[in-house]
N, C-alpha and C positions, 0 to 999 in steps of 0.2 A: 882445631875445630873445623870442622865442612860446612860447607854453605858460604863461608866467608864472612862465617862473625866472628866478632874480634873480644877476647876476654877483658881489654882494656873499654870496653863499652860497657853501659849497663842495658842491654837489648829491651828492661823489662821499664823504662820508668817512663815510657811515652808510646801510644801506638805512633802510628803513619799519620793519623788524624789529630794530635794531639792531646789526646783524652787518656784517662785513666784507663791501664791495661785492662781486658777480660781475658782470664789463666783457668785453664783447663786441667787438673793432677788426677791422673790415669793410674789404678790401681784394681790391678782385675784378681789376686790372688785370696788367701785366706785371712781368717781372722785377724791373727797374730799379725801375719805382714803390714795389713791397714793402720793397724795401732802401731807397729812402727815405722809408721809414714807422719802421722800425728806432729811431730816436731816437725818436721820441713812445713806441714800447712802451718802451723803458728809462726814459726821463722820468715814464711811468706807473706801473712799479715802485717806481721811487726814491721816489717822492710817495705810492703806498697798498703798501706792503711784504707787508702782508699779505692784499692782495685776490686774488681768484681771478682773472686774466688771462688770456683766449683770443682767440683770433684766428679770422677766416673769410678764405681766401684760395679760390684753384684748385690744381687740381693740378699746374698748370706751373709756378707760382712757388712751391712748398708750399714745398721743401727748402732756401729762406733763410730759414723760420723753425727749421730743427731744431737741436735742442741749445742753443737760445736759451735762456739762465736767467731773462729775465725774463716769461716764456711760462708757462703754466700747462698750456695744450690748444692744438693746431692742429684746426681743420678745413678741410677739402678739398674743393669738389667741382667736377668732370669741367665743364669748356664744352662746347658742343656738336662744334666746329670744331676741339676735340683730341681728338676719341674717334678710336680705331683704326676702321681698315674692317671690319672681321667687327663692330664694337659698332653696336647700332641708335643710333635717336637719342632713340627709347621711353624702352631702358632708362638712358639716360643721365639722361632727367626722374623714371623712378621711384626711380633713387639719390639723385635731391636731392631729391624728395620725402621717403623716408627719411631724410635727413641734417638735413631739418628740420623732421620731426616728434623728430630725436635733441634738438635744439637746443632747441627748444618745454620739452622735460622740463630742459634747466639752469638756467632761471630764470634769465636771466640780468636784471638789474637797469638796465643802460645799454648801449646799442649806441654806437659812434663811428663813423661816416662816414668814413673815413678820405681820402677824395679833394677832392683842391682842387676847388669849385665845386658845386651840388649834382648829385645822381648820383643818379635816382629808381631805380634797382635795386637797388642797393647801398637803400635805406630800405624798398624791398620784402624785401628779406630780416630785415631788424632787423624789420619788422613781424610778418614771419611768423611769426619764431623765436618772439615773444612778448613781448619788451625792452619793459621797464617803459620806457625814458625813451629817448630816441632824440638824439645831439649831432651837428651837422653844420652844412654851409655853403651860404646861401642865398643868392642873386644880391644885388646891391644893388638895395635899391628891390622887393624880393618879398620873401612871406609866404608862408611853405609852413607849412599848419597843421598838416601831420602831423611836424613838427620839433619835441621836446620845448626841445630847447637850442638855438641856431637861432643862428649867428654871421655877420656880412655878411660876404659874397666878390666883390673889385673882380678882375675877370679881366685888368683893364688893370694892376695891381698887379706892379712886375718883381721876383722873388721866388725862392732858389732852390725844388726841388721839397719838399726837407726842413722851408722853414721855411713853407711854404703850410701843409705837413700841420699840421706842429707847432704853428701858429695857433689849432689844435683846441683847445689845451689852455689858451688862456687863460681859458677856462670852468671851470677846475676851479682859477686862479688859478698856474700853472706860466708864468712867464714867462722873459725871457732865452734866448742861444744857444743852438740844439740843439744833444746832444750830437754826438759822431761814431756812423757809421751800425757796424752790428757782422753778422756772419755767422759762423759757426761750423763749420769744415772736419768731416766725418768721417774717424776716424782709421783704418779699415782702407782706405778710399779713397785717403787720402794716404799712406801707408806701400806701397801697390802702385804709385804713380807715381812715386813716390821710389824704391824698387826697380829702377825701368827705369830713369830717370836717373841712379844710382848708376854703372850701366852704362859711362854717358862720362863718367864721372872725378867724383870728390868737392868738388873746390879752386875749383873757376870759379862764378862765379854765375849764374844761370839767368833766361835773357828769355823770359817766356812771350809770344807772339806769337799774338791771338786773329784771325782773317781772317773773322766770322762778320755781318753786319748784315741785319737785313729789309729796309729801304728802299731803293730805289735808290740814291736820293742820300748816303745811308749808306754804300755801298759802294766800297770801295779795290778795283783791279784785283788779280789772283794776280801779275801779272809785279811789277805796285809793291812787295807784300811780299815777292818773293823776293828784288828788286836788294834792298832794303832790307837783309834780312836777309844777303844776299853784304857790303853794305857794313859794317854790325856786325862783322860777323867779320874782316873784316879790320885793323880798328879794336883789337880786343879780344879775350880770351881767355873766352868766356863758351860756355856751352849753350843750347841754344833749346828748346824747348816749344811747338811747334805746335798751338793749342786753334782746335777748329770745329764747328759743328753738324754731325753726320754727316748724308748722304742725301744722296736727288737732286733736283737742282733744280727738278724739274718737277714733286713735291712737291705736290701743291693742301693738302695740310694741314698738312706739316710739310716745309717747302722748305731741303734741305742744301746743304752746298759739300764734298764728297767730292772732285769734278772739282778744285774751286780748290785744296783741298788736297793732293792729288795734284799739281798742278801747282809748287806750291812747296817740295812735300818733295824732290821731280826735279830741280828748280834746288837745292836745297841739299843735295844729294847728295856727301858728302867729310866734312862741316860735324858737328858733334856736334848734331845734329839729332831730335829724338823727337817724329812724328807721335802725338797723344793724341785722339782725338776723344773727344766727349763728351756720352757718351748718353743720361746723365741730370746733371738741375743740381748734384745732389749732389757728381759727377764733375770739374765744370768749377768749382766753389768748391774742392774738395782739393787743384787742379792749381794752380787761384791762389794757393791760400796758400804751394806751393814756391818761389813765381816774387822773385829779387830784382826786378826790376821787367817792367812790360807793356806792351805794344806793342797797340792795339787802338783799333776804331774807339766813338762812341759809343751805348750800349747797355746790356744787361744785365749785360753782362761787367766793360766800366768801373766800376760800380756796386759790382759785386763787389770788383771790387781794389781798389777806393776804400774798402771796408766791413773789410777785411786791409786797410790802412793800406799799401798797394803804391805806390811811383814809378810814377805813368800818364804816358804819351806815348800820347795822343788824338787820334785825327782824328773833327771835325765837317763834314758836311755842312750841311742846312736844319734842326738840330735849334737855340734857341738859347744858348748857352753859359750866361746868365746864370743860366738855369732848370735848368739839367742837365748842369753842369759836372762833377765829381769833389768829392763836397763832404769838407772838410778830410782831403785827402790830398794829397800833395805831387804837383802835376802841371806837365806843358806840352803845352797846346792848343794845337791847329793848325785852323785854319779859311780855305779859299780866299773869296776875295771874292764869288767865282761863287755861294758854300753847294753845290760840288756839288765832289764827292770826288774826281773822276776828274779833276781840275784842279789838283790837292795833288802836286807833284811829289814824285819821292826825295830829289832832293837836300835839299829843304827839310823833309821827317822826319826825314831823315841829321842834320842842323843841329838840329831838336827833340831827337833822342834824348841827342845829345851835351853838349846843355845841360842834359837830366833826369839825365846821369853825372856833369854835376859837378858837379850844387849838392848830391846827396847821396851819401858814399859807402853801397856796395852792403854790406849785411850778408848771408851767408851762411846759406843754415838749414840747412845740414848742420853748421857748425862746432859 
């Protein structure tokens, strides 16, 4: 460790004042990473119950921390790359200017670095706020002086993404499994998607089917999830839930699949079928939590259903499983030899789906 903390202390269970700590967990990347970050915040509740607990994320992954009970504050601020078009890019630096001269006044007592390997922006912000003590993770064989708690990071290390984070915490003497990741639906958001689905019948259980991925090689064709979902239904007496990033694809800042979805609600036209886009994340976590299980590539969505304890049937591209699988939730990953999507036949998700229906049956959430 640098700074001259010692592993055999527990740095977190007292400040200088004697008062219950205030912990700052820094987490600036995407969706998926936030949710698994999720077990180190509840592993950090459970261990100081009564510390004051905040988090600094963005605003595109804010809404996996809401209604988190082991959360104290969220803060939020804007990237540059998701401001709308009428926003300059000015005011987007003098809101986080603002947001951390807010932060500078909480006093916060310890920053966490929340990302596997070191991440000098992510420690530019714990500096700035003012964090007495700063924990994080430094390459092997480096010294980063400006790391109060300073723990080595082997990048060669094969590791899921949950238990990289939660590595974090052997500094504070928390060791063993992380828990499971948690996300927290809101309830008028799910009560209006439940509303429409009410629509096609009460009794059947419900596939949400997500078509949404950034990466190329992420990306399943519209025709693959339409046969797909033509073959389900023929199979089974279920409802579907069409989940996708709305917009259009050409998009330079926020790039949709409207087109793709469109093209597969057209093929599943007969089908109890309910086109959902989802326009904000808050949206697309409510729709999850309806779903007896999910059909979706991997990303932030999987992440999600994984965090609602959801049956996933996964497709991988060049992402690798071992790191970013669905962590303890009952799944079946699919990955072509190729790592590239558009190689991942029907029949062979047809064959996944069917083997993710029988090893659990489907419970109901309207019963």
């Amino acid at each position: 460790m640098s700074g001259g903390a010692s592993m055999d202390l527990d740095p977190f269970s007292k400040t200088g004042n004697g008062t219950d700590p205030r912990i700052l967990v820094i987490r600036r990347d995407n969706i998926g990473d936030l949710v698994c970050t999720t077990p180190l915040i509840s592993a950090l509740r459970e261990r100081f119950p009564r510390a004051h607990i905040a988090a600094l994320v963005n605003t595109y992954n804010e809404a996996v921390l809401a209604r988190n009970p082991a959360v104290n504050a969220v803060y939020a601020y804007e990237k540059g790359k998701h401001r709308g078009e009428a926003r300059s890019l000015l005011s987007v630096y003098v809101d986080r200017l603002r947001l951390i001269t807010k932060l500078r006044k909480e006093g916060f007592d310890y920053a966490i670095l929340a990302t596997p390997g070191f991440e000098p922006r992510s420690l530019r912000f714990a500096r700035l706020i003012g964090a007495r003590h700063v924990l994080g993770y430094a390459e092997l064989g480096k010294v980063h002086s400006r790391l109060d708690i300073a723990l080595p990071y082997d990048r060669g290390a094969v590791a899921h993404e949950v238990e990289q984070v939660f590595g974090l915490l052997r500094a504070l003497g928390i060791n063993g499994p992380p828990p499971p990741m948690r996300v927290f639906p809101d309830a008028g958001e799910r009560r209006s998607i439940e509303q429409a689905l009410s629509r096609m019948g009460r009794d059947t259980p419900v596939v949400g089917v997500h078509i949404s991925a950034r990466r190329r090689n992420q990306q399943w064709p519209a025709e693959n999830f339409a046969a797909l979902v033509r073959a389900i239904a023929k199979q089974h007496a279920v409802r579907f839930l069409l989940l996708w990033a709305p917009g259009e694809a050409e998009n330079p800042r926020h790039p949709g699949d409207d087109d793709k979805a469109r093209a597969v609600a057209e093929s599943g036209k007969g089908l109890p079928l309910l086109p959902c886009p989802t326009e904000a994340l808050s949206r697309l976590i409510a729709a999850l939590s309806l779903c007896d299980c999910v059909v979706c590539t991997d990303g932030g969505a999987m992440h999600l259903a994984a965090a609602l304890d959801k049956p996933i049937l996964c497709f991988f591209g060049d992402s690798p499983p071992e790191r970013w699988r669905p962590w303890k939730a009952p799944h079946e990953l699919l990955q072509p030899a190729s790592r590239d999507l558009s190689d991942l036949t029907v029949e062979e998700a047809l064959a996944g789906f069917e083997r993710l229906w029988r090893a659990r049956p489907l419970a109901h959430p309207f019963s």
